[in-house]
PDB file of N, CA, C and O in Angstrom:
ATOM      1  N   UNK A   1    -135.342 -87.162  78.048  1.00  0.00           N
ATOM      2  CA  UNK A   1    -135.661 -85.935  78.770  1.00  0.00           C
ATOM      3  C   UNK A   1    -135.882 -86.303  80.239  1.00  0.00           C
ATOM      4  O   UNK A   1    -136.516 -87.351  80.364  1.00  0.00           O
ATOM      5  N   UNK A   2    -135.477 -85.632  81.530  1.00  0.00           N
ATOM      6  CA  UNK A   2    -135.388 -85.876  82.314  1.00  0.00           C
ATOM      7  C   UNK A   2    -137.044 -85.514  82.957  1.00  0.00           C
ATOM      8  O   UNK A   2    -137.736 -84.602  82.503  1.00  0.00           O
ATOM      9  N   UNK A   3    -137.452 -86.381  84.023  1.00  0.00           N
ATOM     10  CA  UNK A   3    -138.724 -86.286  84.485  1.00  0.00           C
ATOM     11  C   UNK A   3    -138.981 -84.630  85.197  1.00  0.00           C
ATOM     12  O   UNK A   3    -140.059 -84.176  85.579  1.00  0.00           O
ATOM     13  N   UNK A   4    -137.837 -84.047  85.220  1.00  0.00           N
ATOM     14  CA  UNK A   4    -138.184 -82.562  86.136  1.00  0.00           C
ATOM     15  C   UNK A   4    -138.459 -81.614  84.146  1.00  0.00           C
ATOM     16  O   UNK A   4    -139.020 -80.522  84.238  1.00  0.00           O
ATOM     17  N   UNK A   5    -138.261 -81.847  83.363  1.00  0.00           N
ATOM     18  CA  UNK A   5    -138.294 -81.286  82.246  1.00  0.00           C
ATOM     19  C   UNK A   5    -139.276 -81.436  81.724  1.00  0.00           C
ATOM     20  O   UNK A   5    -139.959 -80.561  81.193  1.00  0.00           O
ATOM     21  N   UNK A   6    -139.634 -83.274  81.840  1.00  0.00           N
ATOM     22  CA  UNK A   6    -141.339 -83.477  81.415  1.00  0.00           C
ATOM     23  C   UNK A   6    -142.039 -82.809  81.857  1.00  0.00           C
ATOM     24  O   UNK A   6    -142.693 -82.101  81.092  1.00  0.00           O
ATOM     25  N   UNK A   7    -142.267 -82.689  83.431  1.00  0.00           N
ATOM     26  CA  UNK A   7    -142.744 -82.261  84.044  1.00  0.00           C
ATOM     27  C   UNK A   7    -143.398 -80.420  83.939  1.00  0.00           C
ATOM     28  O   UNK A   7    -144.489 -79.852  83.902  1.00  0.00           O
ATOM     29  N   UNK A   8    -141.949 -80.056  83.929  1.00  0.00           N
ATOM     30  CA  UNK A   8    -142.293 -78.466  83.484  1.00  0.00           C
ATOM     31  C   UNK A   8    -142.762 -78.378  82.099  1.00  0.00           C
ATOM     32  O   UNK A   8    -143.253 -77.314  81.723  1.00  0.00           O
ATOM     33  N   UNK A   9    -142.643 -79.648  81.071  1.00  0.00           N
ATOM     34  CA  UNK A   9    -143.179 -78.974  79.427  1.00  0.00           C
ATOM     35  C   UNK A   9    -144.651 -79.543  79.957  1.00  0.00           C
ATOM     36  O   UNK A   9    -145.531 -78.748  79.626  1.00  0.00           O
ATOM     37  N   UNK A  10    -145.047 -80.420  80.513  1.00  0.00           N
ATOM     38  CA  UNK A  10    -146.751 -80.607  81.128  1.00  0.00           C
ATOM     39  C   UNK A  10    -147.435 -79.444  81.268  1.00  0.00           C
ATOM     40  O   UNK A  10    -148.348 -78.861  80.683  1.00  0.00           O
ATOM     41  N   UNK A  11    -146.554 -79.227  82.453  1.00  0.00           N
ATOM     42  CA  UNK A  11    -147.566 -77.955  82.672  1.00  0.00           C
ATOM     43  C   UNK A  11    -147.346 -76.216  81.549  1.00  0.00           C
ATOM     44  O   UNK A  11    -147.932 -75.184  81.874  1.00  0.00           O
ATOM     45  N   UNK A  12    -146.664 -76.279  80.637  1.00  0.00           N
ATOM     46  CA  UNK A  12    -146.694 -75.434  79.752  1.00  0.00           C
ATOM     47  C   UNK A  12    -147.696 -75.584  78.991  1.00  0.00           C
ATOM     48  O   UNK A  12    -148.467 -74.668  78.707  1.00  0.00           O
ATOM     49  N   UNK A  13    -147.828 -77.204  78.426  1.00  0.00           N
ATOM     50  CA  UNK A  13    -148.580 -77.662  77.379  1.00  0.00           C
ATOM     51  C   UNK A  13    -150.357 -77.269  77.949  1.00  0.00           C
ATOM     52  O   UNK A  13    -151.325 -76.761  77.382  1.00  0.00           O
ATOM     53  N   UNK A  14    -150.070 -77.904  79.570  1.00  0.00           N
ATOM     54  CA  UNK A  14    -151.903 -77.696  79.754  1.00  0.00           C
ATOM     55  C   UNK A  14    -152.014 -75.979  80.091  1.00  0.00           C
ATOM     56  O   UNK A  14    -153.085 -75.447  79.802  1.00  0.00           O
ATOM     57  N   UNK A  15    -151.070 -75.239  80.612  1.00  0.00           N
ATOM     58  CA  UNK A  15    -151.061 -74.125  80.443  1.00  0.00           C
ATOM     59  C   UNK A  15    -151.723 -73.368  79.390  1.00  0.00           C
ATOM     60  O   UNK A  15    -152.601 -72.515  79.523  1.00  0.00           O
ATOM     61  N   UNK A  16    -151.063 -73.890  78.103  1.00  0.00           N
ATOM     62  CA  UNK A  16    -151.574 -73.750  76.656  1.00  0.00           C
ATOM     63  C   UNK A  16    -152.825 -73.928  76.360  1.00  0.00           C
ATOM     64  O   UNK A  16    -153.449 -73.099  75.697  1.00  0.00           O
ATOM     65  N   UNK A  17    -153.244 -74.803  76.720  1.00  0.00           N
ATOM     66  CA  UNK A  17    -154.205 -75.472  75.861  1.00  0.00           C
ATOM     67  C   UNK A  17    -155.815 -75.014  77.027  1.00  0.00           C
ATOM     68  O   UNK A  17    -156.965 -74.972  76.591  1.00  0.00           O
ATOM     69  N   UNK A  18    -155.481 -74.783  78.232  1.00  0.00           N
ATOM     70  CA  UNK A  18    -156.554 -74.588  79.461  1.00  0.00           C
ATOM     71  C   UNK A  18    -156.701 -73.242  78.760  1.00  0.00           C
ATOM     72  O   UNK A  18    -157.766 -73.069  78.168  1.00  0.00           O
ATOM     73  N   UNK A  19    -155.642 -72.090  78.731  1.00  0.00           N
ATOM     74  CA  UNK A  19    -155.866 -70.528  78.826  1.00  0.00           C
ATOM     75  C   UNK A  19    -156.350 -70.223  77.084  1.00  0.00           C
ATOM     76  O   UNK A  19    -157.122 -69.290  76.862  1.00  0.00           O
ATOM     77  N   UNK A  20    -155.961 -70.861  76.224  1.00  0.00           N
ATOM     78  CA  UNK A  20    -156.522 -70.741  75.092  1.00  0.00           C
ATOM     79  C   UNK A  20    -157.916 -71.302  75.103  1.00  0.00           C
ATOM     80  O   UNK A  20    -158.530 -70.637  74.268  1.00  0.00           O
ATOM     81  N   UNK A  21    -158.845 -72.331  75.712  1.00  0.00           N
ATOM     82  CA  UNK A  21    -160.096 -73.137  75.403  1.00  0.00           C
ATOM     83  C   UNK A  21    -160.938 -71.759  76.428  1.00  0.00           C
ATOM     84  O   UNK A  21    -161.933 -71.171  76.003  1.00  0.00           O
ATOM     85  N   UNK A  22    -160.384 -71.494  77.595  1.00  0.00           N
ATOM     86  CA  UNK A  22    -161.120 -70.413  78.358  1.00  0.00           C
ATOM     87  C   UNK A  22    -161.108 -69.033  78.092  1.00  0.00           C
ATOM     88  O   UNK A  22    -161.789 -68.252  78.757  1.00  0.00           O
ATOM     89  N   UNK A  23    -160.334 -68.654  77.107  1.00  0.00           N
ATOM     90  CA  UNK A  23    -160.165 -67.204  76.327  1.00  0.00           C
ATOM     91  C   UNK A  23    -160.995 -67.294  75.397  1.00  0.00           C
ATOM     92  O   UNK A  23    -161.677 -66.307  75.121  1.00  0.00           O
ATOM     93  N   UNK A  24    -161.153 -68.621  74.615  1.00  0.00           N
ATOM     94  CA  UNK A  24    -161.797 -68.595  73.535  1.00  0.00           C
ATOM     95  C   UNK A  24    -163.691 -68.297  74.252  1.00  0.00           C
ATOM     96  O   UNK A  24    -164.419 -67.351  73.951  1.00  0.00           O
ATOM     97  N   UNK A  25    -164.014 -69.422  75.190  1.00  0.00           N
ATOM     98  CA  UNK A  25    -165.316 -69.304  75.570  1.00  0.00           C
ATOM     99  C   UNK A  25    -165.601 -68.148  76.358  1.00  0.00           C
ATOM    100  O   UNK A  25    -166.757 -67.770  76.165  1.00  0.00           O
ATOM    101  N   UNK A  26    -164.857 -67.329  77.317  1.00  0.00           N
ATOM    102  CA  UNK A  26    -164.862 -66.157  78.162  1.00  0.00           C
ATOM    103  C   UNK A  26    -164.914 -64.924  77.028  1.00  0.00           C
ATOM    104  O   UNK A  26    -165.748 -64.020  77.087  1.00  0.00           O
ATOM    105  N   UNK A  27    -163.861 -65.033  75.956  1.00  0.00           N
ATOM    106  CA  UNK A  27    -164.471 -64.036  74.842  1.00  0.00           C
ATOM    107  C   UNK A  27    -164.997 -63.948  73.902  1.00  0.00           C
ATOM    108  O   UNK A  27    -164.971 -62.997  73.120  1.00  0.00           O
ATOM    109  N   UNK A  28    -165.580 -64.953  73.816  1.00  0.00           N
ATOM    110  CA  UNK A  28    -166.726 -65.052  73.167  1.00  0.00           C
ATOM    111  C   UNK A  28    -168.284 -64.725  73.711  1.00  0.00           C
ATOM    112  O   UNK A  28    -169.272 -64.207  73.190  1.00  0.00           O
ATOM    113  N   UNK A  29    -168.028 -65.214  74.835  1.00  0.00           N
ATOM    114  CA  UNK A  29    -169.432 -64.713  75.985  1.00  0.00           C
ATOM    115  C   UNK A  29    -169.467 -63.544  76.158  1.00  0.00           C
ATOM    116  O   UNK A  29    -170.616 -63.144  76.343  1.00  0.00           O
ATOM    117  N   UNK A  30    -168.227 -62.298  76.200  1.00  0.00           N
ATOM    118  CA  UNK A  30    -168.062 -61.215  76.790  1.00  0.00           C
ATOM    119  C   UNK A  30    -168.256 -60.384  75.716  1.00  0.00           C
ATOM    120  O   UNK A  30    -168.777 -59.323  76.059  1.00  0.00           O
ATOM    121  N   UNK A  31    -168.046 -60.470  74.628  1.00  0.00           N
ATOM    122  CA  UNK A  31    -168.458 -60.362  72.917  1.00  0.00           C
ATOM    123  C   UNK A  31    -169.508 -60.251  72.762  1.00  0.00           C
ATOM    124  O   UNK A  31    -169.828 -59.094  72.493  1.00  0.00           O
ATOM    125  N   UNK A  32    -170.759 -61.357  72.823  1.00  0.00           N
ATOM    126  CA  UNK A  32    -171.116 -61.551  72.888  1.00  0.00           C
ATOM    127  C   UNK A  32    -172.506 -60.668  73.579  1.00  0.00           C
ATOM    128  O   UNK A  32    -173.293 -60.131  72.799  1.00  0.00           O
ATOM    129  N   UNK A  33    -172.677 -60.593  74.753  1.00  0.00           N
ATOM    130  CA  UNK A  33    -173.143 -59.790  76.196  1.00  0.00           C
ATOM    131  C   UNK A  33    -172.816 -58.276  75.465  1.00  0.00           C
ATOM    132  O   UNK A  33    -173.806 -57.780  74.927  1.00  0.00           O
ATOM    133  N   UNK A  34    -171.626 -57.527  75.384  1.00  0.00           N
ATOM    134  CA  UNK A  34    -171.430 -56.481  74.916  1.00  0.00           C
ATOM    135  C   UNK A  34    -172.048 -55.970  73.690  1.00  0.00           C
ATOM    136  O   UNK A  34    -172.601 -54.870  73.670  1.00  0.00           O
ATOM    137  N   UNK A  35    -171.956 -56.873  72.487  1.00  0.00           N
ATOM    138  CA  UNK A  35    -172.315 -56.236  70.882  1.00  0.00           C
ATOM    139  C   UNK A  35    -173.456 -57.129  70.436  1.00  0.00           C
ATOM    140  O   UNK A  35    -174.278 -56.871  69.558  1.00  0.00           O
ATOM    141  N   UNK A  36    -173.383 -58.111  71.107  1.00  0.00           N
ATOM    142  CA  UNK A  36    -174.777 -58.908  70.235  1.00  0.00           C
ATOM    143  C   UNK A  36    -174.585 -60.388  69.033  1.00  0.00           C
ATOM    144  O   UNK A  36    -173.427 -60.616  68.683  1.00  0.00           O
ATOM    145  N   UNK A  37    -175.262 -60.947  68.690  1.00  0.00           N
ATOM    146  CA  UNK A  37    -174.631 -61.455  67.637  1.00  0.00           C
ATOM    147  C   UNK A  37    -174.876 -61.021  66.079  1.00  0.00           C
ATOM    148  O   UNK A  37    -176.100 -60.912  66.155  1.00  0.00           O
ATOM    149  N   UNK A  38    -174.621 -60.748  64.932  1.00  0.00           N
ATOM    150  CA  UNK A  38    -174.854 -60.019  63.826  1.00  0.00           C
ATOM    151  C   UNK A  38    -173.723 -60.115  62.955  1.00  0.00           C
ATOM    152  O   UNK A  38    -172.751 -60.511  63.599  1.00  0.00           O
ATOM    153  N   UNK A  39    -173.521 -59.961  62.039  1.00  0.00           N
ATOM    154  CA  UNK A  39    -172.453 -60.676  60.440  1.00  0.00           C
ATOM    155  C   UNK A  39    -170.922 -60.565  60.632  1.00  0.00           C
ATOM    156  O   UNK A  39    -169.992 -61.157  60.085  1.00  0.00           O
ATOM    157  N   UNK A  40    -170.979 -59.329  61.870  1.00  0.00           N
ATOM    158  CA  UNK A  40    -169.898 -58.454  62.130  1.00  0.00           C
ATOM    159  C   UNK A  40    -169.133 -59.328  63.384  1.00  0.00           C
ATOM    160  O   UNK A  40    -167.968 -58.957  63.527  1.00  0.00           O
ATOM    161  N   UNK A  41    -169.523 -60.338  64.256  1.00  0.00           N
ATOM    162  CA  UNK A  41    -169.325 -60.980  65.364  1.00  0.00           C
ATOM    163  C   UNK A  41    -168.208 -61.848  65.205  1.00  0.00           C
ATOM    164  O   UNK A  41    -167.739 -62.167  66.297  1.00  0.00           O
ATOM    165  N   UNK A  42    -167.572 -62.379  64.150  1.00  0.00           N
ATOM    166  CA  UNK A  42    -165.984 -62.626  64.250  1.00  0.00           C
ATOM    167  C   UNK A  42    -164.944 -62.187  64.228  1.00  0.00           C
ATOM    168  O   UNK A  42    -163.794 -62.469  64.568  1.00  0.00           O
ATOM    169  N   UNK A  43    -165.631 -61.235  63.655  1.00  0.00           N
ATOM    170  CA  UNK A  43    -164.627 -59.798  63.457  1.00  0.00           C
ATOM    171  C   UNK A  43    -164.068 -59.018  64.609  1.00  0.00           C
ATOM    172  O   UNK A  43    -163.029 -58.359  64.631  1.00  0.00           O
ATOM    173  N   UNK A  44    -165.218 -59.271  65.859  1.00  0.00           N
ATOM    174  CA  UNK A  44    -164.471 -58.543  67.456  1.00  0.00           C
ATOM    175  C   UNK A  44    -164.265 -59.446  68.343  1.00  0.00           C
ATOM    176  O   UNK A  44    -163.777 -59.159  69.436  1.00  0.00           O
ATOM    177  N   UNK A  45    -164.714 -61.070  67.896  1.00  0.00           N
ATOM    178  CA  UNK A  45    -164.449 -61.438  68.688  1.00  0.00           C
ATOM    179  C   UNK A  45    -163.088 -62.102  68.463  1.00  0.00           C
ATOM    180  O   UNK A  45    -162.322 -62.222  69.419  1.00  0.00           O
ATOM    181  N   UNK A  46    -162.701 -62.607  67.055  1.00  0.00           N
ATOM    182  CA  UNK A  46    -160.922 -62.796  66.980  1.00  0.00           C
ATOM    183  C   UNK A  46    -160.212 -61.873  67.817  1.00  0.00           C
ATOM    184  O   UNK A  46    -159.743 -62.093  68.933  1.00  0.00           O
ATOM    185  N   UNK A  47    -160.188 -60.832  67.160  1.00  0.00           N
ATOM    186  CA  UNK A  47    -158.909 -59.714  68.077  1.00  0.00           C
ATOM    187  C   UNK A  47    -158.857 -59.906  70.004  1.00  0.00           C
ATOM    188  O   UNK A  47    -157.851 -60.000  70.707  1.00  0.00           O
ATOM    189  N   UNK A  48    -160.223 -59.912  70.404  1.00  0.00           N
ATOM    190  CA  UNK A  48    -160.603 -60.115  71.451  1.00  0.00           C
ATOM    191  C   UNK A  48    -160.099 -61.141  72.076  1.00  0.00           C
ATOM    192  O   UNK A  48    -159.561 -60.922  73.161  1.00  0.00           O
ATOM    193  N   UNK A  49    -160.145 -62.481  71.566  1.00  0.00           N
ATOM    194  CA  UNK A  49    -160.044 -63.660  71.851  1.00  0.00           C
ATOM    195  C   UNK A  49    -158.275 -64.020  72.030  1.00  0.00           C
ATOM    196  O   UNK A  49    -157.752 -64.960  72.628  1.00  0.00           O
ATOM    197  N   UNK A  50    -157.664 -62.940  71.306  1.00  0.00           N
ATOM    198  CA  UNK A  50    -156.779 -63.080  70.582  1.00  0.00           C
ATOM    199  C   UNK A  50    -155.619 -62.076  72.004  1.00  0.00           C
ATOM    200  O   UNK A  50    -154.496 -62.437  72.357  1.00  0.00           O
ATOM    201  N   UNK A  51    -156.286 -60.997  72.459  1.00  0.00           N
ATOM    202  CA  UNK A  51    -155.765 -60.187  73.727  1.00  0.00           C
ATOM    203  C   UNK A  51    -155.655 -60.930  74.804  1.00  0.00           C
ATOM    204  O   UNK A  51    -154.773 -60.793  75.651  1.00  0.00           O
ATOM    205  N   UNK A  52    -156.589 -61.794  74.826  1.00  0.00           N
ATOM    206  CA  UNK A  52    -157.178 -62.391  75.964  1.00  0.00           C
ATOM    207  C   UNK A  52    -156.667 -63.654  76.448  1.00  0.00           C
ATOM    208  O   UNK A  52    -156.433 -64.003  77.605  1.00  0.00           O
ATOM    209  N   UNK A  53    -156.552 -64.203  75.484  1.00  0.00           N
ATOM    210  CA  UNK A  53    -154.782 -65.331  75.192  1.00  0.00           C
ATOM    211  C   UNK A  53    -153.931 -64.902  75.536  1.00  0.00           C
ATOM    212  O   UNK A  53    -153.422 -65.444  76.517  1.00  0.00           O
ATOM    213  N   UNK A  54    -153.239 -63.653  74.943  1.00  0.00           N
ATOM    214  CA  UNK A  54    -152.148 -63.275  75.285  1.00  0.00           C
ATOM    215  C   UNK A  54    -152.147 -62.742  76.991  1.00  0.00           C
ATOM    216  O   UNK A  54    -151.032 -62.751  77.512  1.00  0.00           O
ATOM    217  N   UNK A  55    -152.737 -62.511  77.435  1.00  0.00           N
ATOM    218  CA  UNK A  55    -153.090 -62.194  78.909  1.00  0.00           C
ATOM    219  C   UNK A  55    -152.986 -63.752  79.652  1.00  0.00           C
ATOM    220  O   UNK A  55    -152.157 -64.061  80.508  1.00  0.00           O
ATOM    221  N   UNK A  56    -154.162 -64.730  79.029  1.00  0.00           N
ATOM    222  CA  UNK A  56    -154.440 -65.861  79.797  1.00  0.00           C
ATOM    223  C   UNK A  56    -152.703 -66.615  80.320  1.00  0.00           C
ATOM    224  O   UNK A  56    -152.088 -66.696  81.384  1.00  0.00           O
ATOM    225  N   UNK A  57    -152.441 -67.062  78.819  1.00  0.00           N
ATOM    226  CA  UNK A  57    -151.370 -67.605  79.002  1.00  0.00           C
ATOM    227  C   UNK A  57    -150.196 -67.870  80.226  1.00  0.00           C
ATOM    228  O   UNK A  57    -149.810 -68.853  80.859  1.00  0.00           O
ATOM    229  N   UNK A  58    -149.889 -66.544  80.189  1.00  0.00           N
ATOM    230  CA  UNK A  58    -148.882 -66.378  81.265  1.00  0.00           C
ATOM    231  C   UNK A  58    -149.284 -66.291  82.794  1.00  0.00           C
ATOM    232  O   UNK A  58    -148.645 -66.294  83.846  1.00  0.00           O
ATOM    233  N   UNK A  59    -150.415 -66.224  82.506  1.00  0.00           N
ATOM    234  CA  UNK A  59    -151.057 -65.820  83.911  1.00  0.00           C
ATOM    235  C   UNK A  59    -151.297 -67.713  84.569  1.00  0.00           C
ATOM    236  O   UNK A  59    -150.939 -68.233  85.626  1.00  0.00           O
ATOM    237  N   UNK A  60    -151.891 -68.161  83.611  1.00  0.00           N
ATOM    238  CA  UNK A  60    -151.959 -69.868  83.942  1.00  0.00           C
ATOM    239  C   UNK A  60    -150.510 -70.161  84.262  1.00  0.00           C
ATOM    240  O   UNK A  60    -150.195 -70.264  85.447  1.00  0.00           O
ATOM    241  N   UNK A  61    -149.556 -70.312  83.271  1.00  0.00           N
ATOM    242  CA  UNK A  61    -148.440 -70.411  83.660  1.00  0.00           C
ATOM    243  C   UNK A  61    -147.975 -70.593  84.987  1.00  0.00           C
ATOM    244  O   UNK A  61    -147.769 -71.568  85.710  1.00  0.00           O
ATOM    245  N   UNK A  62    -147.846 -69.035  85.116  1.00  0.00           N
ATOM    246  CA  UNK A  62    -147.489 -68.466  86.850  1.00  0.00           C
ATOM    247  C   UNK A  62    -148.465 -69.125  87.806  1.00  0.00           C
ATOM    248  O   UNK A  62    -148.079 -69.803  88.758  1.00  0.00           O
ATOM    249  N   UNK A  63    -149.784 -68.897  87.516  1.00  0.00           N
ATOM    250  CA  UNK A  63    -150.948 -69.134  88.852  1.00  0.00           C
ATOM    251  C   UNK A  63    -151.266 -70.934  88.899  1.00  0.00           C
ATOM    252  O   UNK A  63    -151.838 -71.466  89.849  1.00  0.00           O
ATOM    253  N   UNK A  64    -150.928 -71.442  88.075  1.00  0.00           N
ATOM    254  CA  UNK A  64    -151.535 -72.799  88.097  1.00  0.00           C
ATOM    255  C   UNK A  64    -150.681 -73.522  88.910  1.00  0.00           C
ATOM    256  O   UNK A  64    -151.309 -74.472  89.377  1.00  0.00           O
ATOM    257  N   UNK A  65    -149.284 -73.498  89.374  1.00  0.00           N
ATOM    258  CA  UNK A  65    -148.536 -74.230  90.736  1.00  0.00           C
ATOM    259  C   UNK A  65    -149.189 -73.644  91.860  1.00  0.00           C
ATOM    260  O   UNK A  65    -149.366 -74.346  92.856  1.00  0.00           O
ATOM    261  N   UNK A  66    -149.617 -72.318  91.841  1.00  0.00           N
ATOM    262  CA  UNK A  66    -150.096 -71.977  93.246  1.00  0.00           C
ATOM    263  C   UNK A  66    -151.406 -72.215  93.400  1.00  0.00           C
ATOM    264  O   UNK A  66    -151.606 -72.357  94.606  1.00  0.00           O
ATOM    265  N   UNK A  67    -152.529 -72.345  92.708  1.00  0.00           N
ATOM    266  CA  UNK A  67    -153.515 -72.895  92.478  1.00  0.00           C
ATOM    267  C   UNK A  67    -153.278 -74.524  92.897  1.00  0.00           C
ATOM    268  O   UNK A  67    -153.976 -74.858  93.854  1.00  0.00           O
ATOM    269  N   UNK A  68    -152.658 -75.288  92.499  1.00  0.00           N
ATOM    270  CA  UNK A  68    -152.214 -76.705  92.892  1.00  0.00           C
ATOM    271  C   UNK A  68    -151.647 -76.703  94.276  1.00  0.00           C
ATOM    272  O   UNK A  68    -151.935 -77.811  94.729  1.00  0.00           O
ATOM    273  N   UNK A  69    -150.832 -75.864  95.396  1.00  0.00           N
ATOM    274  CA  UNK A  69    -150.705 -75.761  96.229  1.00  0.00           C
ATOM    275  C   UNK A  69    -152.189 -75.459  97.250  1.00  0.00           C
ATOM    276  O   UNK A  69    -152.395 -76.036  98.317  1.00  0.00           O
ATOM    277  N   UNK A  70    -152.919 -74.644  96.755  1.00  0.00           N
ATOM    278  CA  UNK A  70    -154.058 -74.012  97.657  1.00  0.00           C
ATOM    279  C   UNK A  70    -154.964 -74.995  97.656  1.00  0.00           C
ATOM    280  O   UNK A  70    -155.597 -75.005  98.711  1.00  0.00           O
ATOM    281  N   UNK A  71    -155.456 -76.282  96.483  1.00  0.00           N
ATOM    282  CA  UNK A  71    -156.131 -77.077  96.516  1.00  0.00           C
ATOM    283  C   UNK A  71    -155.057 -78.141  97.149  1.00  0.00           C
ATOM    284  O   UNK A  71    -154.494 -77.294  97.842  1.00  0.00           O
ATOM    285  N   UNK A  72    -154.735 -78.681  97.282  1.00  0.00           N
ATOM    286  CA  UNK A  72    -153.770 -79.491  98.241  1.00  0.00           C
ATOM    287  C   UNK A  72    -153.947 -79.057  99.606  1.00  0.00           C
ATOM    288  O   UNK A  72    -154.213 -79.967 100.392  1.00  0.00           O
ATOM    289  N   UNK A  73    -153.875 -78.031 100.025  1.00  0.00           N
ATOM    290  CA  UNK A  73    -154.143 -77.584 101.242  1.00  0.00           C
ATOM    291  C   UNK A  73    -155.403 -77.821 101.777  1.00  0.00           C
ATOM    292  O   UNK A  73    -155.704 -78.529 102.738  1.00  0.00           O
ATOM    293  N   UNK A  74    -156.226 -77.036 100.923  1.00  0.00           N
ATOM    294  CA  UNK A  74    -157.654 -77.310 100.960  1.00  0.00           C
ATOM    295  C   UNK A  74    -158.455 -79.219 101.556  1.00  0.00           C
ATOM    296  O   UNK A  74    -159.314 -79.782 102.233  1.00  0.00           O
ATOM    297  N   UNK A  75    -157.382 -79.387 100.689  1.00  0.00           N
ATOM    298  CA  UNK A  75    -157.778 -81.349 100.485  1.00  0.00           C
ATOM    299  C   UNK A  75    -157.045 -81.943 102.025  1.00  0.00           C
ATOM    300  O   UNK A  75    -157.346 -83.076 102.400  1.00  0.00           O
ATOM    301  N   UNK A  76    -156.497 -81.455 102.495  1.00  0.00           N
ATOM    302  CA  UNK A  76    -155.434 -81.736 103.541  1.00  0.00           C
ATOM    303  C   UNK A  76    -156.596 -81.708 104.663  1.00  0.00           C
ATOM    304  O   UNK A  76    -156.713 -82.679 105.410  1.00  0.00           O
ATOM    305  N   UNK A  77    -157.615 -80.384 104.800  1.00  0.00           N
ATOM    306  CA  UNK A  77    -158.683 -80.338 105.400  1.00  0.00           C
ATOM    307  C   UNK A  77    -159.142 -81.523 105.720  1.00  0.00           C
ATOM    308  O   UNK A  77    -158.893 -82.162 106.742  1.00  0.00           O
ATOM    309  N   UNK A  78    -160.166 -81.965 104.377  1.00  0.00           N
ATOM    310  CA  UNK A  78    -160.834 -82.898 104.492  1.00  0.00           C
ATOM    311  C   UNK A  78    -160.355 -84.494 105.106  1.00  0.00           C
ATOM    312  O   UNK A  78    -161.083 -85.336 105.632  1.00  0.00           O
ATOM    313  N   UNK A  79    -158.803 -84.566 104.819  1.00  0.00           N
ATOM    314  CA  UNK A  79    -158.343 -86.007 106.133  1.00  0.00           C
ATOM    315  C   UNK A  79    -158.599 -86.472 106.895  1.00  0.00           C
ATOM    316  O   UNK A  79    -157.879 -87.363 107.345  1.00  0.00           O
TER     317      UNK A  79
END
């Protein structure tokens, strides 16, 4: 596999794995804050967790090269 291919399945993979670990803890907190905890609390927070992925995902995807550009810049400052 060529290094421009690695490269783009990298950042899919941490894509993956960043927007799923922060969907899971963001809706769970927001779950959480809203209904309380009680027998019923996996029950809103799957589906929840589960929207919220599907949102995260693509959004890391897209925003995480430009995010890597703005901190680069940022760091360019400090030289």
């Amino acid at each position: 596999m060529s290094k421009m291919r690695l490269s783009r399945l990298r950042q899919l993979i941490f894509g993956f794995y960043m927007s799923g670990i922060m969907s899971l803890l963001m809706s769970g907190v927001i779950t959480f804050i809203n209904t309380g905890i009680d027998g019923e609390f996996h029950y809103r927070w799957g589906p929840a967790f589960l929207v919220a992925w599907a949102v995260a995902f693509p959004l890391v995807t897209f925003i995480a090269p430009l995010a890597g550009k703005m901190t680069e810049f940022t760091m360019r400052r400090f030289d």
